[in-house]
N, C-alpha and C positions, 0 to 999 in steps of 0.2 A: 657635420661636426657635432658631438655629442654636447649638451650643455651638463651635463655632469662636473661638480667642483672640483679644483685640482687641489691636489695638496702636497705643503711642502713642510719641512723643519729643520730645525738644527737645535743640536745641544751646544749652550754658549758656559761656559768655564767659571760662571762667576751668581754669584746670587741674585734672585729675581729683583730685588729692589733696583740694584745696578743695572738691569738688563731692561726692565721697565722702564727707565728713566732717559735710558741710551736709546732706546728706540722711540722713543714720542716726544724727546725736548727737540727742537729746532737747530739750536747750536750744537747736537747730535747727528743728527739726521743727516746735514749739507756732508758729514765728513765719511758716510757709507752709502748711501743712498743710489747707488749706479752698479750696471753691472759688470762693467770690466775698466781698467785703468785709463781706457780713452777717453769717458766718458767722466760729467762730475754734475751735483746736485748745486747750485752757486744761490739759489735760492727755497726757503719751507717758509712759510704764511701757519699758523694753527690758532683756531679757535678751541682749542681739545678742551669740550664736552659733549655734549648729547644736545644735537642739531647745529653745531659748530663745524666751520669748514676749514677745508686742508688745501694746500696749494701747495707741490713742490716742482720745482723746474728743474727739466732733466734736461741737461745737452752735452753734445760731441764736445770737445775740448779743440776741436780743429773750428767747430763755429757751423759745421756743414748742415746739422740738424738738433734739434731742440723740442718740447712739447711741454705743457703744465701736462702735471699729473693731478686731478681735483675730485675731493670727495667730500660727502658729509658724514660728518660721527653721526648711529645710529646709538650706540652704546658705550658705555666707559666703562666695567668696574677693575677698578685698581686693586691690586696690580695683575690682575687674571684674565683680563680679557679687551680687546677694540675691534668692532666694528663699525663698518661703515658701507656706503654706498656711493659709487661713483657717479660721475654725469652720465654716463650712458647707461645708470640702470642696474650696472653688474655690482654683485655685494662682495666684501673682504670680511675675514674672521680672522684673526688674532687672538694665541692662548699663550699665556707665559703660564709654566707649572714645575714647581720647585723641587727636582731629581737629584735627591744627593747631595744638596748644596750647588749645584748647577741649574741651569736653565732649561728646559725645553720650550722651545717658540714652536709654534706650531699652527701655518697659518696655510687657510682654506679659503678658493675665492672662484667666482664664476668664469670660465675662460670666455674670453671677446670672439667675434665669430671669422675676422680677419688673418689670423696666425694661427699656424697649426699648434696644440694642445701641448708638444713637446718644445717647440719655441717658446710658448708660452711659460713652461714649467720651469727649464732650464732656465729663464732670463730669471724671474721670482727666484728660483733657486740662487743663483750667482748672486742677486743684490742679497740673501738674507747671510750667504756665506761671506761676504763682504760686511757685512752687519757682524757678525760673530766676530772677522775677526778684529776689526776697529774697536770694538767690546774689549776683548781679552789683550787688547794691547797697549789699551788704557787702565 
């Protein structure tokens, strides 16, 4: 399996101050954070700065499975950029850039070596479209 970064984006309908704020406040996060309707984020933990950590809990809404998702901020700058680095080592990049008066998010990360590249992209994919649209419909 290739360790080559995968990448994903979306254009969110609304201006980056909005879009930056919707993706990194906690009382954000718990309401997109998952990638399909089965599933829900019921808990986010953030230390958001640079060596601060992240905690959000992802599970099945039937109760069947669950997992933290945990990282540490490597870098902040507002409102253009987060990354971070997970517990097992693999890095996230996060770019907000301001197109029109809309958003482009535009985020790059190392694939894990257990799922295949396209599970991987698709899931990232669904949570950030799920992120757009909890945005635009607030």
């Amino acid at each position: 399996m290739s360790s080559e970064k995968i990448t994903i984006e979306a254009i969110v309908n609304t201006d980056v101050a909005k879009t930056w704020q919707y993706y990194n406040q906690p009382q954000h996060i718990v309401n997109w954070n998952f990638a399909s309707e089965d599933w829900c984020c019921p808990k986010v933990e953030t230390d958001f700065m640079a060596g601060g950590k992240y905690l959000a809990r992802m599970e099945a809404k039937d109760g069947s499975f669950g997992f933290d998702f945990e990282a540490v901020f490597d870098e902040i700058l507002e409102p253009k950029k987060v990354a971070y680095t997970m517990t097992d080592g693999r890095k996230a990049e996060i770019k907000f850039k301001e197109v029109d008066g809309r958003t482009q998010v535009k985020i790059q990360f190392d694939p894990e070596q257990t799922n295949s590249r396209e599970l991987q992209q698709n899931g990232w994919q669904a949570i950030l479209n799920n992120f757009k649209k909890y945005v635009e419909s607030n």
